[in-house]
Backbone as JSON, one array per atom type, in Angstrom:
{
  "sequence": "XXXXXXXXXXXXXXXXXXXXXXXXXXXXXXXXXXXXXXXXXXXXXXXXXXXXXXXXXXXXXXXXXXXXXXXXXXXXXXXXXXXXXXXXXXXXXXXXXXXXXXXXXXXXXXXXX",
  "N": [[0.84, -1.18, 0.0], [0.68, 2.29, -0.81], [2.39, 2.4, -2.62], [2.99, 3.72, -5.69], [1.98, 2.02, -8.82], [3.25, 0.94, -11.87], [1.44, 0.17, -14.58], [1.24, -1.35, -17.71], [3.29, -0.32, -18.61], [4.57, 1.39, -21.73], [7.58, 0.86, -23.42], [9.47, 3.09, -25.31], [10.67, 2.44, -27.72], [9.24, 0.42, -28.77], [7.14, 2.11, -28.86], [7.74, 4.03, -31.17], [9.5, 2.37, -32.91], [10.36, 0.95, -35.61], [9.22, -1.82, -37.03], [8.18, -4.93, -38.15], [5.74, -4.03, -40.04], [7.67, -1.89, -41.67], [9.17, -3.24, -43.1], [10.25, -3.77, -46.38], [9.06, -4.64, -48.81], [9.12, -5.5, -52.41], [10.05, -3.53, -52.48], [11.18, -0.81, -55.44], [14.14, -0.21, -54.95], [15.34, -2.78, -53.36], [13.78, -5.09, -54.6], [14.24, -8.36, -54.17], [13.13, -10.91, -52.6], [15.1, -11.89, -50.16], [16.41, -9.51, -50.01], [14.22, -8.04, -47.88], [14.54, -6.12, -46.04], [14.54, -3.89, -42.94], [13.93, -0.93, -43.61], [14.01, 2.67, -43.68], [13.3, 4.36, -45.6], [10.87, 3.81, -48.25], [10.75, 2.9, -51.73], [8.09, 3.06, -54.48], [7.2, 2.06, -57.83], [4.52, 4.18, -59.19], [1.55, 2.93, -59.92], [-0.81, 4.42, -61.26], [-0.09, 6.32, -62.75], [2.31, 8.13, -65.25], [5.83, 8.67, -65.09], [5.81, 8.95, -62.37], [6.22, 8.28, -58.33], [6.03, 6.84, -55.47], [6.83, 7.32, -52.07], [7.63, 5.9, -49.3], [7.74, 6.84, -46.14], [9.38, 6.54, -42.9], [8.55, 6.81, -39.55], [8.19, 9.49, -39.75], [5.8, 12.64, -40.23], [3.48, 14.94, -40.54], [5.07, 17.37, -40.55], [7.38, 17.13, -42.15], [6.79, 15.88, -44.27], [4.69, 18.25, -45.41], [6.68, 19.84, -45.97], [8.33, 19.22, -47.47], [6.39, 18.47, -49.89], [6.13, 21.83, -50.44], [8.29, 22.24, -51.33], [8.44, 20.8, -53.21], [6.48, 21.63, -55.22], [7.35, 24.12, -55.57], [9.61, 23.54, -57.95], [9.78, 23.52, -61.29], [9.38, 21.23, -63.13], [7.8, 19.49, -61.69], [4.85, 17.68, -62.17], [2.86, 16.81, -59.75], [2.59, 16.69, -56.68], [2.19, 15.15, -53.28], [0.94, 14.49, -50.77], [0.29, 11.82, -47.66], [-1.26, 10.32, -44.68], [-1.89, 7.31, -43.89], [-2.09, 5.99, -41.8], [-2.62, 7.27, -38.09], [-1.18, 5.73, -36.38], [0.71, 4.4, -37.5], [2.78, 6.0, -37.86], [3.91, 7.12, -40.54], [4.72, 8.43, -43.42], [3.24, 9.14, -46.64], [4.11, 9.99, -49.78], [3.88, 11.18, -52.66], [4.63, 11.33, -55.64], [5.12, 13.45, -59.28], [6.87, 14.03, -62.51], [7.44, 16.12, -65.06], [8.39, 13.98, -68.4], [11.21, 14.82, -68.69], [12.48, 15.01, -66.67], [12.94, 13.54, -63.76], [11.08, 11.77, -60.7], [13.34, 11.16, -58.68], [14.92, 12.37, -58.83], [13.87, 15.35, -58.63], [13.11, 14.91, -56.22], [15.62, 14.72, -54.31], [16.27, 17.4, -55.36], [14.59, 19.16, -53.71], [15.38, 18.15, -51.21]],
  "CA": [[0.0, 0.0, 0.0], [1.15, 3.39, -0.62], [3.57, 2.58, -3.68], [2.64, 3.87, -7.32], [2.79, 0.69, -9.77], [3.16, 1.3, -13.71], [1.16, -0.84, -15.39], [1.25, -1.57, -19.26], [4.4, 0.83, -19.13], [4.9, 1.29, -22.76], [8.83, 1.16, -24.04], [9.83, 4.57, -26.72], [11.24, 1.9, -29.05], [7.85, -0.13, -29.14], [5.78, 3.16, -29.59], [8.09, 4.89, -32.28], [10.46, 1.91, -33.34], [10.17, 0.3, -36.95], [9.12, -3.04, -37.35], [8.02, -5.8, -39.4], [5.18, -2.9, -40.49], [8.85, -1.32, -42.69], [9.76, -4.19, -44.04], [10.16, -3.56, -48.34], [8.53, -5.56, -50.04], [8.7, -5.61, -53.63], [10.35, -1.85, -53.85], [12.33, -0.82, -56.22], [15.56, -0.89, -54.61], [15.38, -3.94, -52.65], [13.2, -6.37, -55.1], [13.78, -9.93, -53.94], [12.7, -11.56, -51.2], [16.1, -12.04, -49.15], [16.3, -8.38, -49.22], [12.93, -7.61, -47.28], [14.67, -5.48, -44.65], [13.48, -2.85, -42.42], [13.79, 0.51, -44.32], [12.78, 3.98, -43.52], [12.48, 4.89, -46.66], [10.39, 2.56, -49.57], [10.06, 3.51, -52.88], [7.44, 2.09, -55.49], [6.52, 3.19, -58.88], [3.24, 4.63, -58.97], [0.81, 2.16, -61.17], [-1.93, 4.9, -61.92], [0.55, 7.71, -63.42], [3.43, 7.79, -65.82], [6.68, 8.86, -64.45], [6.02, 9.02, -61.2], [6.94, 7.63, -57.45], [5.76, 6.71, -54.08], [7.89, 6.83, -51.27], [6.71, 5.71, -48.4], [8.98, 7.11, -45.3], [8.35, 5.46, -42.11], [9.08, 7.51, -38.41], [8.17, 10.85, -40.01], [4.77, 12.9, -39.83], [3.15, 16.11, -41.51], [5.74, 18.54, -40.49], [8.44, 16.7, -43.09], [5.34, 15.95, -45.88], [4.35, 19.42, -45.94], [8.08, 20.78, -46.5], [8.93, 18.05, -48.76], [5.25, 19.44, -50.69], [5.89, 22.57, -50.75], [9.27, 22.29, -51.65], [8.56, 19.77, -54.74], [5.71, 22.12, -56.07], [8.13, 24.7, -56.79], [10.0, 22.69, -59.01], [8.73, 23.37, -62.6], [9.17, 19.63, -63.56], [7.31, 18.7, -60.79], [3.2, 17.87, -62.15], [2.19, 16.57, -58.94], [3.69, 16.93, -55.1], [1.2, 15.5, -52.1], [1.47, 13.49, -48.91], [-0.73, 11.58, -46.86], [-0.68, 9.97, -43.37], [-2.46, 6.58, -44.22], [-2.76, 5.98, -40.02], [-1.96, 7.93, -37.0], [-0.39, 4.89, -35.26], [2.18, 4.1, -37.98], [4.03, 6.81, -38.11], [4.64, 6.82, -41.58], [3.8, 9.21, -44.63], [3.3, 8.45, -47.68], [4.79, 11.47, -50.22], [3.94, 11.04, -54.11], [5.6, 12.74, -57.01], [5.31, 13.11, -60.32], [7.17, 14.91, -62.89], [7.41, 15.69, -66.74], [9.04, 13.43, -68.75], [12.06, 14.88, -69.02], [12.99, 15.04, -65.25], [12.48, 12.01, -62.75], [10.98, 11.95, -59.27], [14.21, 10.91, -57.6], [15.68, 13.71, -58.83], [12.9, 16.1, -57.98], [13.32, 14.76, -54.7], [17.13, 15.19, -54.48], [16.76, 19.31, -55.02], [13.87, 19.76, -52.53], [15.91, 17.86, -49.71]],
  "C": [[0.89, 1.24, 0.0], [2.3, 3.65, -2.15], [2.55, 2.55, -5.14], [3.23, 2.32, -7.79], [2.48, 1.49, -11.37], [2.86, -0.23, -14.15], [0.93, -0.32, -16.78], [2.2, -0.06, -19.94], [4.47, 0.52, -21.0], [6.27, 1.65, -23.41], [9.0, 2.55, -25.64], [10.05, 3.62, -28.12], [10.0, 1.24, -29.49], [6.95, 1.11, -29.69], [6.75, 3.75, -30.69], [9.48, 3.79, -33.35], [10.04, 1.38, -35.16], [10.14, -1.06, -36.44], [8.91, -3.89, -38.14], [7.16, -4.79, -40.55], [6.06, -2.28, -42.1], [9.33, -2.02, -43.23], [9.8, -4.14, -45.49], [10.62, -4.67, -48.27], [8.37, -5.16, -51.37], [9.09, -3.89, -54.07], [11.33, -1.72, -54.96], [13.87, -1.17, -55.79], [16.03, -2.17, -53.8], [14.17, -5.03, -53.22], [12.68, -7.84, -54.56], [13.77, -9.82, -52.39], [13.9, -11.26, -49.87], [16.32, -10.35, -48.71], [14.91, -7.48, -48.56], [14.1, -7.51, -46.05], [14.13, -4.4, -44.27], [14.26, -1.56, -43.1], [13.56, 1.77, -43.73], [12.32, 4.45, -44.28], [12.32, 3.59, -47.45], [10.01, 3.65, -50.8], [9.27, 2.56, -54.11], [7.24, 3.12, -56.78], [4.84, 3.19, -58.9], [2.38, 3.83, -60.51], [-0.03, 2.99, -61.6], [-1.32, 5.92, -62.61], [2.0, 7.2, -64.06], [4.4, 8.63, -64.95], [6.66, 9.51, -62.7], [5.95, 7.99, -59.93], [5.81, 8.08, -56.49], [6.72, 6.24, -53.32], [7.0, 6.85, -50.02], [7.78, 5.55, -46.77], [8.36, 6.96, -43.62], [9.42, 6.47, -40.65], [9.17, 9.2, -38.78], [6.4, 11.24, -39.98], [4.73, 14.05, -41.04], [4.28, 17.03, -41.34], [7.15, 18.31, -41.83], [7.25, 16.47, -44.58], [5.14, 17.33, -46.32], [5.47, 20.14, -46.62], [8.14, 20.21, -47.56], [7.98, 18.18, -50.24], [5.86, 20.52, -51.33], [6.95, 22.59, -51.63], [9.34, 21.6, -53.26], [7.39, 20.81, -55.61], [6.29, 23.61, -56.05], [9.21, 24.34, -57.8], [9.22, 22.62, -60.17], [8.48, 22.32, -63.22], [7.76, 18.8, -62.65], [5.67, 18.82, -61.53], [2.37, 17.97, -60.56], [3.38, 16.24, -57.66], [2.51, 16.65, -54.04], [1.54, 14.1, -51.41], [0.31, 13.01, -48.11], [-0.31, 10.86, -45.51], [-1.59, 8.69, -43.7], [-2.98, 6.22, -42.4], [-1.98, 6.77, -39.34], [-0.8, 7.14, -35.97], [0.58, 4.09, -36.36], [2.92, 4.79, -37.75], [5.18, 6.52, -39.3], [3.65, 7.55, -42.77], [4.62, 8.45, -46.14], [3.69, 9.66, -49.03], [4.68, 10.87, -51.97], [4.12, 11.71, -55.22], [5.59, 12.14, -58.47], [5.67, 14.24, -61.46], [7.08, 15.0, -64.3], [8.27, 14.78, -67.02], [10.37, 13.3, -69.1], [13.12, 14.96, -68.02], [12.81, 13.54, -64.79], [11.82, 12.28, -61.55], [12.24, 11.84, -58.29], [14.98, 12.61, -57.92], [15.53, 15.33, -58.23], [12.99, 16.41, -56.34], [14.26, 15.34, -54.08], [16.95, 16.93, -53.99], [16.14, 20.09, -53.82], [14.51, 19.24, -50.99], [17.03, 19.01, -49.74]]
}
C-alpha cells in the first residue's frame, strides 16, 4: 500500500520503433525476397501515373510531408507533389511525385531535400 505501480508501461522503441510494419517488399531498390529489410524509406513506382513515385517514409509525420510538398511544387518539372498519413499509429507518410518526362521523381526529390 502506498507505492505507485506502472502498469502496461509502454517502451519509446515499441511506440516509435520500426518493425516488421517497414519491411520492403517488392520496392524498387530492394526487389527480392532475401532483401525484405526494415527501411525507412520505400520507394514504389506509382501504377496509376506515368513517371512518377511513391515513397513511403516510415518515423516521419506532416511537419516533413508538408516541407517536402511545398518544396517539390516549386520545381517546374514537378506535375504533382502531395502526402498523406495513411494511419496515426504508424508513423509513416506516404509522399507522391510526379514529374514531366524529361525530369524524374528521384531527382525532384534530391533538389527539394
Amino acid at each position: 500500500a502506498g507505492q505507485l505501480q506502472m502498469y502496461n508501461k509502454v517502451d519509446a522503441t515499441e511506440m516509435f520503433g520500426l518493425d516488421h510494419r517497414a519491411r520492403c517488399t517488392g520496392c524498387l531498390f530492394h526487389p527480392l525476397p532475401e532483401d525484405f529489410q526494415i527501411h525507412r524509406v520505400h520507394v514504389y513506382h506509382d501504377e496509376k501515373a506515368p513517371d512518377a513515385v511513391v515513397y513511403s517514409i516510415w518515423l516521419e509525420d506532416h511537419t516533413l510531408g508538408n516541407m517536402l510538398r511545398m518544396e517539390l511544387l516549386r520545381n517546374k518539372d514537378v506535375l504533382f507533389a502531395g502526402y498523406k498519413v495513411p494511419h496515426p499509429y504508424n508513423h509513416m507518410i506516404e509522399l507522391r511525385v510526379q514529374t514531366l518526362p524529361k525530369s524524374s521523381p528521384e531527382e525532384a526529390v534530391r533538389l527539394a531535400i
